[in-house]
LOVO-928960 format. One record per residue (C-alpha): residue number from 1; x, y, z. Coordinates in nm, 3 decimals. Layout:
% LOVO-928960
SITE   nr     east    north       up
SITE  NUM        X        Y        Z
...
This chain:
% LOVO-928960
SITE   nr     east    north       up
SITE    1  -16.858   -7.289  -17.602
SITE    2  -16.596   -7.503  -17.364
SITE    3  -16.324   -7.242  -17.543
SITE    4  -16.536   -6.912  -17.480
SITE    5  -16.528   -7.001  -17.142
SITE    6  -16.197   -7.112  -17.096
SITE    7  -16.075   -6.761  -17.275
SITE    8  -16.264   -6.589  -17.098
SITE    9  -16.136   -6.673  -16.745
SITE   10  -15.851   -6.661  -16.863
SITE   11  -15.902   -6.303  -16.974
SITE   12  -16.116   -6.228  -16.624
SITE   13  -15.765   -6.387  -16.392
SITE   14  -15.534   -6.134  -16.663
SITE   15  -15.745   -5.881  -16.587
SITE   16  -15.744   -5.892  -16.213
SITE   17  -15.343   -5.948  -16.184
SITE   18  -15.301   -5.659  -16.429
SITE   19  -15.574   -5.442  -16.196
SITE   20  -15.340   -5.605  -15.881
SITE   21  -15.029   -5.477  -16.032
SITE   22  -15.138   -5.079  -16.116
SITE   23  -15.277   -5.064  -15.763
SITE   24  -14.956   -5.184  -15.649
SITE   25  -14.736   -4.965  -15.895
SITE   26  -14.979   -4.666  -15.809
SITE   27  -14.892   -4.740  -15.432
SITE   28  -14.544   -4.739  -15.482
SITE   29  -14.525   -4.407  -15.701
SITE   30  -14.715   -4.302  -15.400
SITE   31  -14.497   -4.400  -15.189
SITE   32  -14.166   -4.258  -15.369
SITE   33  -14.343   -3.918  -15.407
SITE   34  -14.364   -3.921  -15.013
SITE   35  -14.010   -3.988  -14.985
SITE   36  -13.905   -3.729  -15.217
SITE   37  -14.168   -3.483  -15.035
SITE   38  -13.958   -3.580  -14.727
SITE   39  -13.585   -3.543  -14.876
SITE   40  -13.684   -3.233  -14.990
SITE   41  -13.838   -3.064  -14.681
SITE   42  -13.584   -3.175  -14.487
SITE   43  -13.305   -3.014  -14.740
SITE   44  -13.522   -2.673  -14.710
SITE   45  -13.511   -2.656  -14.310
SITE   46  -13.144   -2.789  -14.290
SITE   47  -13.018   -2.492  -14.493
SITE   48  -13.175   -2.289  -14.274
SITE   49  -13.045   -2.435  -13.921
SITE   50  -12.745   -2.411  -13.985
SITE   51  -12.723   -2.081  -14.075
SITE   52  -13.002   -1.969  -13.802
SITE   53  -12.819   -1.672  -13.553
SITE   54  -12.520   -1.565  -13.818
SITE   55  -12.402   -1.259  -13.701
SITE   56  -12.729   -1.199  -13.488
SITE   57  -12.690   -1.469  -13.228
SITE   58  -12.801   -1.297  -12.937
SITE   59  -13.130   -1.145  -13.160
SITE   60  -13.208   -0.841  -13.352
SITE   61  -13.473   -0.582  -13.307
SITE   62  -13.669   -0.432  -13.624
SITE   63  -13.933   -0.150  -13.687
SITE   64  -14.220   -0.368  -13.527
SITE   65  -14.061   -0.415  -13.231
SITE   66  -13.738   -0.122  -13.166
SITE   67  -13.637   -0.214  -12.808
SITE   68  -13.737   -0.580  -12.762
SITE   69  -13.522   -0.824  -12.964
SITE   70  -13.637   -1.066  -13.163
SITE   71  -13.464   -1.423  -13.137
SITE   72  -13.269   -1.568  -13.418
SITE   73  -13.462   -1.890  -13.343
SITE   74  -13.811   -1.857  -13.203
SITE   75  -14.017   -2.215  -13.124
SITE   76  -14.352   -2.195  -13.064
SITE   77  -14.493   -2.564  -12.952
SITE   78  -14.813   -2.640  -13.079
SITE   79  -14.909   -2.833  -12.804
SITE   80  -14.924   -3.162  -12.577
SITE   81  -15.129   -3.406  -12.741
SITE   82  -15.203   -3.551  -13.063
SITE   83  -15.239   -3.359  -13.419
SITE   84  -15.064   -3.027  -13.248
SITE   85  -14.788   -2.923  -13.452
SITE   86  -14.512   -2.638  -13.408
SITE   87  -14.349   -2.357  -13.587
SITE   88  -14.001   -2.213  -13.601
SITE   89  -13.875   -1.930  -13.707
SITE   90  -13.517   -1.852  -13.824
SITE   91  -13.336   -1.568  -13.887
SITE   92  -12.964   -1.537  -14.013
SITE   93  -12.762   -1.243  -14.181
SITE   94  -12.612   -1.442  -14.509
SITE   95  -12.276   -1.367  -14.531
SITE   96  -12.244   -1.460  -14.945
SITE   97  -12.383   -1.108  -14.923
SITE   98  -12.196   -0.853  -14.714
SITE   99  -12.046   -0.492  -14.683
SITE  100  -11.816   -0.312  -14.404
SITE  101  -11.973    0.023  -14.286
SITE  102  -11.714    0.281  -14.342
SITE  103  -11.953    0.616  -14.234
SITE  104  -12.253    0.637  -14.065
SITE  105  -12.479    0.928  -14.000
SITE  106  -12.370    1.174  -13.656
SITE  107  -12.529    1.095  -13.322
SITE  108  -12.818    1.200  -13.279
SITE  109  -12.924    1.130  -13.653
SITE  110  -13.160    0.899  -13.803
SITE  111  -13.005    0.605  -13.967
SITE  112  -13.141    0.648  -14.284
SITE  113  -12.832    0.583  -14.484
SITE  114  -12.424    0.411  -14.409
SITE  115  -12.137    0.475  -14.658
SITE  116  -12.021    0.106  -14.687
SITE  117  -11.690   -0.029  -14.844
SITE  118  -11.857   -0.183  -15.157
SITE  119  -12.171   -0.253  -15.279
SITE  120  -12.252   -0.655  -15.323
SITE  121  -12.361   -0.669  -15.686
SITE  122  -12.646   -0.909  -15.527
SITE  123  -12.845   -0.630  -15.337
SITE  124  -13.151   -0.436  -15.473
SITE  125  -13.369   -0.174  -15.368
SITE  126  -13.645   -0.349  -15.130
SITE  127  -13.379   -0.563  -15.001
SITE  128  -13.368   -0.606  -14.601
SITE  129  -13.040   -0.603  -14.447
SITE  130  -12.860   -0.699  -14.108
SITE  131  -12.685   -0.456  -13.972
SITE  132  -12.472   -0.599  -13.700
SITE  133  -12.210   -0.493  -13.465
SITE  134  -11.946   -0.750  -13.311
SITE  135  -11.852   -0.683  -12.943
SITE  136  -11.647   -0.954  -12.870
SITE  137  -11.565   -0.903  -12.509
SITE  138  -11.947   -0.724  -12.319
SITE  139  -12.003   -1.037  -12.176
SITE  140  -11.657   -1.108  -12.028
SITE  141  -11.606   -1.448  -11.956
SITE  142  -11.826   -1.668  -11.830
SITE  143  -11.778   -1.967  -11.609
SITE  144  -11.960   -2.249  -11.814
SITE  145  -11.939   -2.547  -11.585
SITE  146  -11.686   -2.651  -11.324
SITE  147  -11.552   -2.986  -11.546
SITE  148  -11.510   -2.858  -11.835
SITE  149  -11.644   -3.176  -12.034
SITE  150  -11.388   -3.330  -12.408
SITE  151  -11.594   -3.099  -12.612
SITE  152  -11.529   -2.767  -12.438
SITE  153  -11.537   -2.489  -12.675
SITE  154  -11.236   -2.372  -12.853
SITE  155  -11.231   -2.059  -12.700
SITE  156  -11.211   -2.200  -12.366
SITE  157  -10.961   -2.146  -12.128
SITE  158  -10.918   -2.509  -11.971
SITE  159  -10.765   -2.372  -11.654
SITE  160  -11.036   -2.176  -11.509
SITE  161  -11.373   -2.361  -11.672
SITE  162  -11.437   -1.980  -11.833
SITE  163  -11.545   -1.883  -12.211
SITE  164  -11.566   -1.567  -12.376
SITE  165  -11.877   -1.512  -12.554
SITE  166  -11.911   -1.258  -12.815
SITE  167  -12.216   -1.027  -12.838
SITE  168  -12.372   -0.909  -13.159
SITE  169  -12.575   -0.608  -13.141
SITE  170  -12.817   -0.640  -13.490
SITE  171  -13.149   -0.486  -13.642
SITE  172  -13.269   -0.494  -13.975
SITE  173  -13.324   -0.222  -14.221
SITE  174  -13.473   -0.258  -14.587
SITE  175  -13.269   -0.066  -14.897
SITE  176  -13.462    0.218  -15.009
SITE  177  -13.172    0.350  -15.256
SITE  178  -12.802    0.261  -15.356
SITE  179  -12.604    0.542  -15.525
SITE  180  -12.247    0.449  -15.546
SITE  181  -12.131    0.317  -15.223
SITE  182  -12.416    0.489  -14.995
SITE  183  -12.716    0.301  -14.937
SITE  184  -13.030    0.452  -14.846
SITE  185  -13.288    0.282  -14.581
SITE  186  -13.657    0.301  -14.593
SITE  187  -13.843    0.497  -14.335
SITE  188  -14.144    0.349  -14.410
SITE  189  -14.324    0.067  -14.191
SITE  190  -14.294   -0.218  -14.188
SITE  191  -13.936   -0.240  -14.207
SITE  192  -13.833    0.121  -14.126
SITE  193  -13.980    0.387  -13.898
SITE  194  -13.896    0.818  -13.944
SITE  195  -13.596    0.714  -13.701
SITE  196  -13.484    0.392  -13.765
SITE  197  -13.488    0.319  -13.414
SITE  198  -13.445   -0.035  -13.442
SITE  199  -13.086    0.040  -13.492
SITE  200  -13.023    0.275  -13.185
SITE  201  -12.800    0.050  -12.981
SITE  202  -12.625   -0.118  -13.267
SITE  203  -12.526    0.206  -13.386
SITE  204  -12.389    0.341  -13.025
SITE  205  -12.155    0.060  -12.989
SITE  206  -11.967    0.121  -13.318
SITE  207  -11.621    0.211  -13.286
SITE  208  -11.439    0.234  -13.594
SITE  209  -11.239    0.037  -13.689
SITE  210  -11.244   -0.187  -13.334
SITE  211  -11.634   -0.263  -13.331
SITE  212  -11.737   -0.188  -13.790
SITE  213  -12.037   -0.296  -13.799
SITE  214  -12.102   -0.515  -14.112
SITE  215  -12.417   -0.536  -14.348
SITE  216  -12.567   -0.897  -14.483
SITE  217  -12.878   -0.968  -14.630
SITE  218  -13.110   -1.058  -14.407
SITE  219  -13.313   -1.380  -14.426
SITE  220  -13.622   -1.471  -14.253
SITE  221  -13.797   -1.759  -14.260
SITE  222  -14.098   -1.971  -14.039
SITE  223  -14.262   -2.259  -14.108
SITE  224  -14.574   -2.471  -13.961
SITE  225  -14.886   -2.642  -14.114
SITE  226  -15.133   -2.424  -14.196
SITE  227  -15.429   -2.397  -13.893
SITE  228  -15.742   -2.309  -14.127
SITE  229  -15.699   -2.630  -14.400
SITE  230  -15.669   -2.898  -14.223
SITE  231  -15.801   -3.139  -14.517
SITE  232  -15.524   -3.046  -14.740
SITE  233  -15.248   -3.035  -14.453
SITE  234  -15.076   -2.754  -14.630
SITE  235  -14.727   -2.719  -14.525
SITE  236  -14.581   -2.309  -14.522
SITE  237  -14.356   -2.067  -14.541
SITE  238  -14.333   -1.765  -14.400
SITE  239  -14.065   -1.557  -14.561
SITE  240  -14.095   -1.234  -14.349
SITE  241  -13.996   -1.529  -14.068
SITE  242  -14.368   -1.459  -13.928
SITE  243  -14.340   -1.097  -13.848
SITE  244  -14.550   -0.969  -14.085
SITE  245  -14.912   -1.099  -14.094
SITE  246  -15.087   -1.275  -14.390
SITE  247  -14.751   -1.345  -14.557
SITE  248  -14.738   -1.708  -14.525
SITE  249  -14.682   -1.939  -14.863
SITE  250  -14.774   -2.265  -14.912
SITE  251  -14.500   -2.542  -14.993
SITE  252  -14.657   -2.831  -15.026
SITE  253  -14.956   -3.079  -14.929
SITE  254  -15.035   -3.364  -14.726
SITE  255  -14.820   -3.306  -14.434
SITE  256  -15.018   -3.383  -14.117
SITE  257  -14.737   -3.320  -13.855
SITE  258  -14.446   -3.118  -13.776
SITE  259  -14.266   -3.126  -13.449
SITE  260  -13.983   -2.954  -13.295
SITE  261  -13.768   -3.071  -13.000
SITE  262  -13.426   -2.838  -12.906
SITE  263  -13.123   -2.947  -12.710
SITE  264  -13.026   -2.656  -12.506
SITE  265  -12.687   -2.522  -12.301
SITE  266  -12.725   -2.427  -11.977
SITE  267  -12.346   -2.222  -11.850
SITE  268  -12.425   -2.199  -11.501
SITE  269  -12.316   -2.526  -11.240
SITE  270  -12.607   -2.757  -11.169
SITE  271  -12.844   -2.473  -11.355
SITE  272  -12.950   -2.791  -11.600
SITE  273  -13.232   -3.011  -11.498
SITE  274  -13.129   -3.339  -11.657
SITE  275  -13.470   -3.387  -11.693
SITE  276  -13.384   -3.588  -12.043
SITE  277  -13.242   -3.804  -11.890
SITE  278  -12.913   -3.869  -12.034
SITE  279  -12.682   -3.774  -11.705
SITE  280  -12.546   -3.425  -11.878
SITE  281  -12.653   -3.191  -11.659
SITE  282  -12.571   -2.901  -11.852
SITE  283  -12.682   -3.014  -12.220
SITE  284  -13.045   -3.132  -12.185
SITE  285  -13.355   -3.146  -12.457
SITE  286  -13.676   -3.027  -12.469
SITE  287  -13.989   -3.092  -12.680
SITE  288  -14.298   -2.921  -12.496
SITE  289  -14.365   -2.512  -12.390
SITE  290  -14.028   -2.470  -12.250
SITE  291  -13.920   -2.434  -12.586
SITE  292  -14.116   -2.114  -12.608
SITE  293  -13.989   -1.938  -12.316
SITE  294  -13.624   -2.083  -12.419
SITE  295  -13.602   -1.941  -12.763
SITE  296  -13.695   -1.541  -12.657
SITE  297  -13.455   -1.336  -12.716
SITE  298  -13.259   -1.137  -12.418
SITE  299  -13.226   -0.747  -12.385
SITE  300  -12.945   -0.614  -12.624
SITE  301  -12.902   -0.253  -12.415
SITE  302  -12.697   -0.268  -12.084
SITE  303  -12.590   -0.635  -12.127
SITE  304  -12.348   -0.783  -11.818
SITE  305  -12.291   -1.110  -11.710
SITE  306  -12.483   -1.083  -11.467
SITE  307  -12.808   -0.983  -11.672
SITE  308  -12.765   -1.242  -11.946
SITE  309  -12.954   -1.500  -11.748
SITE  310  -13.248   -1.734  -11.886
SITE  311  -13.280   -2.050  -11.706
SITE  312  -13.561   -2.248  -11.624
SITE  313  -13.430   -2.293  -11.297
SITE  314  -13.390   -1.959  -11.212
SITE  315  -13.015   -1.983  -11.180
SITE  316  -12.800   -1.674  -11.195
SITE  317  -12.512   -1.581  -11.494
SITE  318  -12.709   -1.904  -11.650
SITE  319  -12.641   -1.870  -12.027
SITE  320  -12.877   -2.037  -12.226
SITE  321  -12.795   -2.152  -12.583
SITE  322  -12.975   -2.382  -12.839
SITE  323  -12.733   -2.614  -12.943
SITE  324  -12.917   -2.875  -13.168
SITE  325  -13.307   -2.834  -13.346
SITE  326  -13.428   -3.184  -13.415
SITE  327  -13.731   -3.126  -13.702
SITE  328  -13.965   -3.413  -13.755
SITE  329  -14.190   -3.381  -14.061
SITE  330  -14.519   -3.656  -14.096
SITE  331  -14.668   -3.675  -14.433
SITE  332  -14.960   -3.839  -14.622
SITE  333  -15.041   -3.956  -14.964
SITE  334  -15.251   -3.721  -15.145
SITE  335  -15.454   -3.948  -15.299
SITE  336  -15.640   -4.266  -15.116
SITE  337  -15.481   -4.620  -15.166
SITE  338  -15.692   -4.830  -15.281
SITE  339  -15.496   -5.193  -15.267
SITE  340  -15.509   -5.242  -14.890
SITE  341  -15.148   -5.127  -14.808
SITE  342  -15.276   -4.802  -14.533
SITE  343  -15.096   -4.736  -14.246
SITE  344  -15.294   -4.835  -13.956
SITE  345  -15.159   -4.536  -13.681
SITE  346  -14.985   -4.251  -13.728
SITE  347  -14.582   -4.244  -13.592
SITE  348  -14.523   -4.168  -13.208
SITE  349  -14.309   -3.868  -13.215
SITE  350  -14.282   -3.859  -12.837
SITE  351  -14.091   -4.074  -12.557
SITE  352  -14.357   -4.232  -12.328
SITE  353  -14.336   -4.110  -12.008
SITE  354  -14.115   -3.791  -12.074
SITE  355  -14.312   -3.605  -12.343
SITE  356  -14.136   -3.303  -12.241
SITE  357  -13.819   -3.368  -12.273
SITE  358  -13.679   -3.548  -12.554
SITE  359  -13.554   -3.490  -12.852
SITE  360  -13.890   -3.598  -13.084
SITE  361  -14.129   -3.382  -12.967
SITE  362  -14.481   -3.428  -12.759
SITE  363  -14.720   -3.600  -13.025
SITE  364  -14.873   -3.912  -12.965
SITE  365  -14.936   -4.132  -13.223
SITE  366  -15.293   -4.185  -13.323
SITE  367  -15.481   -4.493  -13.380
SITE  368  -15.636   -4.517  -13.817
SITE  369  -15.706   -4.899  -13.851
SITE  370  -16.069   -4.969  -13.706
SITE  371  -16.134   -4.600  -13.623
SITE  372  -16.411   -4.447  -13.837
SITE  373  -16.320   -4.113  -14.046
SITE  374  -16.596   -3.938  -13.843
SITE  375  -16.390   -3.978  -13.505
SITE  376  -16.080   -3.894  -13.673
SITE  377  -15.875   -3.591  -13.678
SITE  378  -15.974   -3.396  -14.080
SITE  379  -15.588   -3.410  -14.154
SITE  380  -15.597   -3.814  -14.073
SITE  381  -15.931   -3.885  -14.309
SITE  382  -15.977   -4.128  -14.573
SITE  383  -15.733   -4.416  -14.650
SITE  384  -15.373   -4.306  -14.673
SITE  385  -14.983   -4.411  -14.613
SITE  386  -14.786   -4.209  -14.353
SITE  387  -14.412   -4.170  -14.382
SITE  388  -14.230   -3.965  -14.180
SITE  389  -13.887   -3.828  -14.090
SITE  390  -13.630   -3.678  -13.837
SITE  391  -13.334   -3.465  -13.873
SITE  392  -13.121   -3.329  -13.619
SITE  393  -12.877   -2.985  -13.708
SITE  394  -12.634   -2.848  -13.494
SITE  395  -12.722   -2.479  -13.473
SITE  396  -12.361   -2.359  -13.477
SITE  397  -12.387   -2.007  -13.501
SITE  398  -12.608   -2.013  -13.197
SITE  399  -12.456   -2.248  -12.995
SITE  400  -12.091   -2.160  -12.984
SITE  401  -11.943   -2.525  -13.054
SITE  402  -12.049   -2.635  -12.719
């Protein structure tokens, strides 16, 4: 009897390390499936950045919208306050895929088709494409600051505190046909219209061969959380870049924040607010609605110096230019722990007392341990480890080394 006893605490202590130990290992698989989710989301959105405004820097206009542009980076802020996140869109012409125009049709034609110098082997029919014309000299040059600070751009003329900026007049078309090397655009919404009038101000300011304009495939991409399943916290992607409705894709699950804070140029003397805080007047961050009004795109037809102006302060010849997206991604395990190891508040991805103007975002953190479920936000519900991460990409193409 003593040794039936004796065995079997013994077997009763084995059993609760060994029940210890799989909570623990489940945790920790947990946990390294967060960090992959993580490395991986970050990866996608990188690629992206970077590329964001190639050859279409200044926006592009497309059969949904003909004569406003579109931006080549468009932030939309979810919000002040807890559990609001954003959504970006990016847009880029990818220049692993590319043609010269050689012929297009006469004035006063529809641009249904371009004779082009080759075809990349890459393209297919249903393709959309950039079509994009370089003028490197419409917006003259612009004085950017009075001191020109150590990391003036390289086209910069260090005497007289000027740049030149190039313009890029771009739309987008969608391949309807390729026969040799003429390629045939759909007229058919919602990437082509019976005109093709997207492409009415990018085609006047060809001049062979001083202005070609070039062909890339286009890419177009947004991402947020999705609004309608907020128990799942599905993370998307939008691969018409949001401009058609009802095409997002879901990604992944369990992320329960996303945040977007931009550092942005401002080319006119004492046009930047400083309001970040960090004593450049002309390079300042912002993580709230300005964001939104920021990241719209400027008129393409009739540009001068003197129209290319988008400051918050109102300032004129201000040129405004994202220079650096900081994306910060908050995600969940999937399944609840069960050994005690939760995260008791979600991660502050705002600076106290300037929630508009840093480079986090404007998201409080939110209070888990001692709160019930019932007075929690859905996404934030049951018992869960948060891990989250920031990245910060220089948007290059957009920003003109500044």
């Amino acid at each position: 009897m003593i040794a039936l006893i004796v065995s079997s605490l013994l077997v009763a202590m084995i059993l609760s390390i060994f029940t210890q130990m799989s909570a623990a290992y489940r945790t920790q698989q947990q946990v390294a499936e967060l960090q992959q989710v993580l490395q991986a989301s970050e990866a996608t959105i990188e690629a992206d950045l970077r590329q964001a405004g190639f050859r279409c820097a200044q926006g592009f206009t497309w059969a949904g919208s003909p004569a406003s542009p579109i931006s080549a980076l468009t932030i939309t802020d979810g919000g002040t306050g807890p559990q609001q996140p954003d959504q970006i869109a990016i847009f880029y012409g990818d220049p692993s895929a590319q043609a010269q125009v050689t012929a297009v049709p006469a004035s006063g034609q529809p641009l249904t088709t371009v004779t082009v110098d080759a075809v990349d082997a890459s393209w297919a029919i249903g393709d959309k494409v950039l079509f994009s014309v370089a003028d490197p000299g419409v917006l003259g040059r612009l004085t950017f600051e009075a001191t020109p600070p150590p990391e003036e751009p390289p086209t910069s003329d260090p005497n007289s505190g000027t740049a030149t900026i190039p313009y890029y007049y771009a739309c987008v078309l969608q391949i309807s046909n390729i026969n040799g090397t003429t390629i045939s655009f759909s007229t058919v919404a919602p990437w082509g219209s019976a005109s093709n009038a997207q492409c009415d101000v990018a085609r006047r300011k060809i001049a062979l061969p001083d202005k070609p304009a070039m062909l890339y495939k286009f890419v177009a991409r947004a991402y947020r959380i999705d609004p309608t399943r907020k128990d799942l916290s599905v993370f998307q992607q939008s691969p018409s870049g949001a401009l058609v409705a009802n095409d997002w894709t879901d990604l992944g699950i369990g992320f329960t924040n996303f945040q977007i804070a931009s550092r942005w140029y401002s080319a006119a003397t004492g046009a930047g607010d400083n309001s970040d805080g960090d004593a450049d007047a002309f390079r300042n961050w912002y993580s709230s609605t300005n964001q939104n009004f920021l990241s719209t795109a400027d008129v393409l037809s009739g540009v001068t110096p003197a129209d290319y102006s988008k400051s918050l302060g109102g300032a004129t010849n201000s040129l405004e230019v994202p220079l650096q997206v900081s994306v910060s991604f908050v995600v969940r395990t999937t399944r609840h722990v069960v050994d005690g190891t939760v995260t008791g508040a979600t991660p502050e991805l705002q600076v106290a007392g300037n929630v508009d103007a840093n480079d986090l975002g404007n998201s409080p953190k939110v209070q888990l341990a001692g709160v019930a479920d019932a007075s929690r936000p859905q996404e934030l519900r049951g018992d869960n480890i948060y891990r989250y991460a920031t990245i910060k990409v220089d948007t290059r193409n957009l920003g003109v080394n500044r």
